[in-house]
N, C-alpha and C positions, 0 to 999 in steps of 0.2 A: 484589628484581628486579621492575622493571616487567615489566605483563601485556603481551601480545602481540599488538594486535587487525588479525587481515587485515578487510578491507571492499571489496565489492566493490559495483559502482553510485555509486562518490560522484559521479558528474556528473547523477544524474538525479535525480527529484522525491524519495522516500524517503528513499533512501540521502545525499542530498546533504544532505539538512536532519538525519538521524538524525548523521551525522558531525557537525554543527555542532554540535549537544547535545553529543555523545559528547566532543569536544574540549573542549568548554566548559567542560564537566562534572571530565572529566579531562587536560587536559594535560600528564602526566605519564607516561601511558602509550604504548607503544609502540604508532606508527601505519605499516603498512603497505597500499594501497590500489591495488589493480588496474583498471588504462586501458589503454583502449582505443588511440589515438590519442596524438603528442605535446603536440594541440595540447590536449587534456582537460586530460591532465600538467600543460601549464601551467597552465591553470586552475586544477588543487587545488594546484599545487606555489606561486602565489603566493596562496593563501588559509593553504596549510599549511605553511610551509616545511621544517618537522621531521619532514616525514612520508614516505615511503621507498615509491618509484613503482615500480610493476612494470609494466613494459607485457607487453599482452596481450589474449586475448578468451577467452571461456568454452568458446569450443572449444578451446582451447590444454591439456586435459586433463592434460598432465606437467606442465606448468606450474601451474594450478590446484591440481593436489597436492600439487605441492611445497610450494606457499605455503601450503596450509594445515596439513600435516605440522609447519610453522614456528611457528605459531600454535596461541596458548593459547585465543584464542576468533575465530570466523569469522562476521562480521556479512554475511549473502551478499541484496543486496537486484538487484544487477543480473539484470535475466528469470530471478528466482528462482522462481518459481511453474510454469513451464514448459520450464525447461531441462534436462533428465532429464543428461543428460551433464557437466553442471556438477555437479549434484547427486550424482550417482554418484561424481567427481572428488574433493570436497571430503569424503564418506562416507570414501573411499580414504585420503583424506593426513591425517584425523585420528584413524584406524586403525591407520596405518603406523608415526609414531614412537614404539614404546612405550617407550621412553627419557624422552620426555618425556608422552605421555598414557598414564595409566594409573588405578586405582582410587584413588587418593590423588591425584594431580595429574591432573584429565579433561580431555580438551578439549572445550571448548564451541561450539555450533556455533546462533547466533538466523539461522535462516532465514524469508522474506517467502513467503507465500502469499494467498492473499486471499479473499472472499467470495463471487465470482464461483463460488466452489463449493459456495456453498448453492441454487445458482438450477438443481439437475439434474435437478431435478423438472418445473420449466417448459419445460428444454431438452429434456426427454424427449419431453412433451406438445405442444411448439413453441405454448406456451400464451401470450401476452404479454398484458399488461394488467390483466391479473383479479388477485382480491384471494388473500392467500396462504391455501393448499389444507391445511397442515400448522402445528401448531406449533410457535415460532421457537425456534431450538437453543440452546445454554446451556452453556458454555465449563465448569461446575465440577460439578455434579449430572447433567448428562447428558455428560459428555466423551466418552465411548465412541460418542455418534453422531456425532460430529465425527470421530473417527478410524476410525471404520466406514464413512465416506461410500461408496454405489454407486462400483466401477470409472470408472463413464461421468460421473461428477462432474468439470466444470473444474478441474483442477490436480493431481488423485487420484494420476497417477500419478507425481509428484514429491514430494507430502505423503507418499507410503506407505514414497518411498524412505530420507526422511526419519528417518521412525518405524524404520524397519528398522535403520539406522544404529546407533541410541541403545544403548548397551549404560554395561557398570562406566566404562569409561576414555571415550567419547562420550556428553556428554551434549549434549538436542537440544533446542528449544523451537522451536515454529512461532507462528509470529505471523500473525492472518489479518486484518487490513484491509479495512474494508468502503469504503464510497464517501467517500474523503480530499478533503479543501478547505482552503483559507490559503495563504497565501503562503511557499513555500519558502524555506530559507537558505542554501544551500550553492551550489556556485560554478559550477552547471550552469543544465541544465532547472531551473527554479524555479516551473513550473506543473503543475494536475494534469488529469487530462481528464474524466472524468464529467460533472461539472455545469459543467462550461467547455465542452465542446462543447455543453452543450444552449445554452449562454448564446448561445456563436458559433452555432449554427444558426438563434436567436430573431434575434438581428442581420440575419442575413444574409436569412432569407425572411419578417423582418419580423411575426413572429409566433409562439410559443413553441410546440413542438413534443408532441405526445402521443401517447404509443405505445397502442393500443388503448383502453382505459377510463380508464385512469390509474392505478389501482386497486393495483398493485406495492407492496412495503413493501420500503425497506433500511435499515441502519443506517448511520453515518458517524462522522467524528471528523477533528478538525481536526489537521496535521500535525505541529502543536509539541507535541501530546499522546502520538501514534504515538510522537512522537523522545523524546519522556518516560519510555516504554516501554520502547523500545530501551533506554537508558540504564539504567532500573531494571534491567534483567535481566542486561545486561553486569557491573552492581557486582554482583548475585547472582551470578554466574560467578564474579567476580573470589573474592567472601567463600567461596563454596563451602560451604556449610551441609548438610550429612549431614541434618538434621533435613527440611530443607525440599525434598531430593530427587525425591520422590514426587510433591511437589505444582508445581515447575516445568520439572521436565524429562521425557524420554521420553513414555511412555505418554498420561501426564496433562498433559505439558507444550503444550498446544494454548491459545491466547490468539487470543479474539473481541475486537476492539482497538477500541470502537465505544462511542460517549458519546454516542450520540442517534438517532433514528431519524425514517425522513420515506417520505412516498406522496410516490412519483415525479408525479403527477400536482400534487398541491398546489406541488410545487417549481415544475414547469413554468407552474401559476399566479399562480406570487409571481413568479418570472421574468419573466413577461412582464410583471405589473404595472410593475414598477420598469422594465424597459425603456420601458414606454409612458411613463409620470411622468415619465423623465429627455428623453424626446423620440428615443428612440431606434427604435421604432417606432409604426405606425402605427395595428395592431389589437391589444388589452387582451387580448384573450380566447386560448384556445388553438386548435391544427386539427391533426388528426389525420395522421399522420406513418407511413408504413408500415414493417416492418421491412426490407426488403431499402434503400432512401431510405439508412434512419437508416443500417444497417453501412457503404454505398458512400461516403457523403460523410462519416460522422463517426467514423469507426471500430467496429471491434467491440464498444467501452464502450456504443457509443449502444443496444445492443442492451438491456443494463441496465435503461434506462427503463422496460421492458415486462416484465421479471423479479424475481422475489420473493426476497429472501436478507435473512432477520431473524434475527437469535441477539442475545443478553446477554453482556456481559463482566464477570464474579462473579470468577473466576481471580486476576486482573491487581491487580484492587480488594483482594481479600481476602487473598493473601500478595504483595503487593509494595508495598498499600500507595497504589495507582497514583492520580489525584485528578486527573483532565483541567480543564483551567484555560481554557481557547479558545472563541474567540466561535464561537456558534452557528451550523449552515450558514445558517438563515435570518437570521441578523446578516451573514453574510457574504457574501450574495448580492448585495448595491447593490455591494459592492468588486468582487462578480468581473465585473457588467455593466462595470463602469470601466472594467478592467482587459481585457477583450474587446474593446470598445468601441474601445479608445486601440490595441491589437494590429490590427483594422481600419480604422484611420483616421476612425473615426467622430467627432462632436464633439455635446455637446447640441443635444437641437433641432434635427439634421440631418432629423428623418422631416417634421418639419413645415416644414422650409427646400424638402426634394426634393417637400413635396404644393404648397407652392405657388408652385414653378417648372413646373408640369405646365400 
């Protein structure tokens, strides 16, 4: 019998690309996928045809249970990291059927959390810019500080509910994502924000943005590698290996999903470089950006810039295998000015066409 995979988010950046894998991968397996709206449906109903629509929203809590009661594994990427009430729902419905989850048949549950919860220390401190205070966490040798994180850590209190969950018949993996780049595949949002809004905010005032010193450190990984991930952990599901228990689910099951690392400040460097090169703006260099700026016009990610979140991904690599394949963020930063660029209407050579019409 095909496996049974609920997924929630296929229209957004994650979730949309991790399905494309997952299909790719297995098209064989049973696809059930939770939307929002008709008009999503249509979007994944003509990418997927085979695949069996639930409409809904993550407050829809009977709902949500239901589906994952249904389900042999629940790939939960929609405002997974912050939706306590999803989280609690999905806990619930792969609890509930023990007919079909139990010690011998578990259900599996890869939920999205992200990195934004190693930066608690700077958010405690409202420290931005400075170079990191602590050393960077370690998904295999030190897992315990990852699943100890402080209460007041971004996302703490959906990771806990997580871990809380995991029992004989639930098992759980968190997958923590640090700052994502590339080009999306799936049949939504196809873009990611971190280093897209710094790109759009370099466009737009003309000069690449810096949150305090620069001085931040976080890791990254390009999206076709995340969805690599996804994938590897779903066929471990699927295989169910008694041996490898310990080492990919519950407790221990925590995955730093990250294949490079970068100072915010040097991004914003090469940033602006290439903008200036393609003609897109005016001044090379950086200028300093305050925090309340960055949150109001570019979101809460932009606050990032100025916060520290480093760990290693040893886990991912060592039992699954995992071999990130994706161009570098700094390979990838002339595509994302393009790609910004063309979103705002800009065209080469525009800063130097607007200096000398002045």
């Amino acid at each position: 019998m095909a496996p049974k995979i609920l997924i929630t988010g296929v229209t957004g950046y994650i979730g949309g690309d991790a399905f494309y894998a997952l299909q790719k991968a297995h098209p064989e397996y049973e696809y059930t996928a939770l939307v929002r709206t008709s008009d999503k449906g249509a979007l994944v109903a003509a990418a997927y045809p085979k695949t069996r629509l639930v409409y809904g929203t993550l407050e829809d809590s009977e709902l949500v249970t239901k589906e994952a009661a249904a389900a042999d594994i629940v790939l939960h990427t929609a405002d997974a990291s912050d939706h306590a009430d999803a989280a609690k729902a999905i806990a619930k419905g792969l609890a509930l059927d023990t007919s079909s989850h139990s010690a011998y048949t578990p259900g599996f549950w890869l939920h999205t959390s992200g990195t934004g919860i190693l930066c608690w220390k700077d958010m405690e401190t409202e420290t931005y810019g400075e170079a990191p205070s602590q050393p960077p966490y370690d998904d295999l040798d030190k897992v315990a500080d990852l699943t100890g994180l402080p209460d007041s850590a971004f996302h703490r209190d959906v990771d806990k509910l997580v871990l809380e969950a995991s029992s004989d018949a639930v098992k759980t993996a968190i997958l923590c994502p640090p700052t994502i780049y590339g080009p999306g595949r799936g049949p939504g949002n196809q873009r990611s924000r971190q280093v897209y809004n710094l790109v759009k905010a370099t466009l737009e005032k003309g000069q690449a943005p810096q949150l305090g010193k620069g001085l931040t450190e976080w890791d990254n990984v390009h999206v076709h590698d995340l969805s690599a991930l996804f994938v590897l952990l779903a066929e471990a599901a699927v295989a169910n290996k008694p041996e490898l228990d310990s080492k990919l689910w519950g407790k221990e099951g925590y995955f730093l999903a990250e294949n490079g690392h970068h100072v915010w400040g040097e991004v914003s460097k090469e940033v602006g470089e290439v903008a200036f090169e393609k003609g897109y703006i005016k001044e090379k260099g950086v200028a300093a950006m305050g925090t309340e700026e960055a949150k109001e016009k570019y979101g809460f990610e932009a606050l990032s810039w100025g916060l520290n979140s480093k760990g290693f991904a040893k886990r991912a690599r060592k039992y699954l295998g995992w071999k990130p394949e994706g161009r570098s963020l700094k390979d990838e930063i002339p595509y994302i000015v393009e790609s910004e660029a063309k979103a705002l209407g800009l065209k080469p050579g525009y800063a130097e066409k607007a200096a000398g019409g002045q």
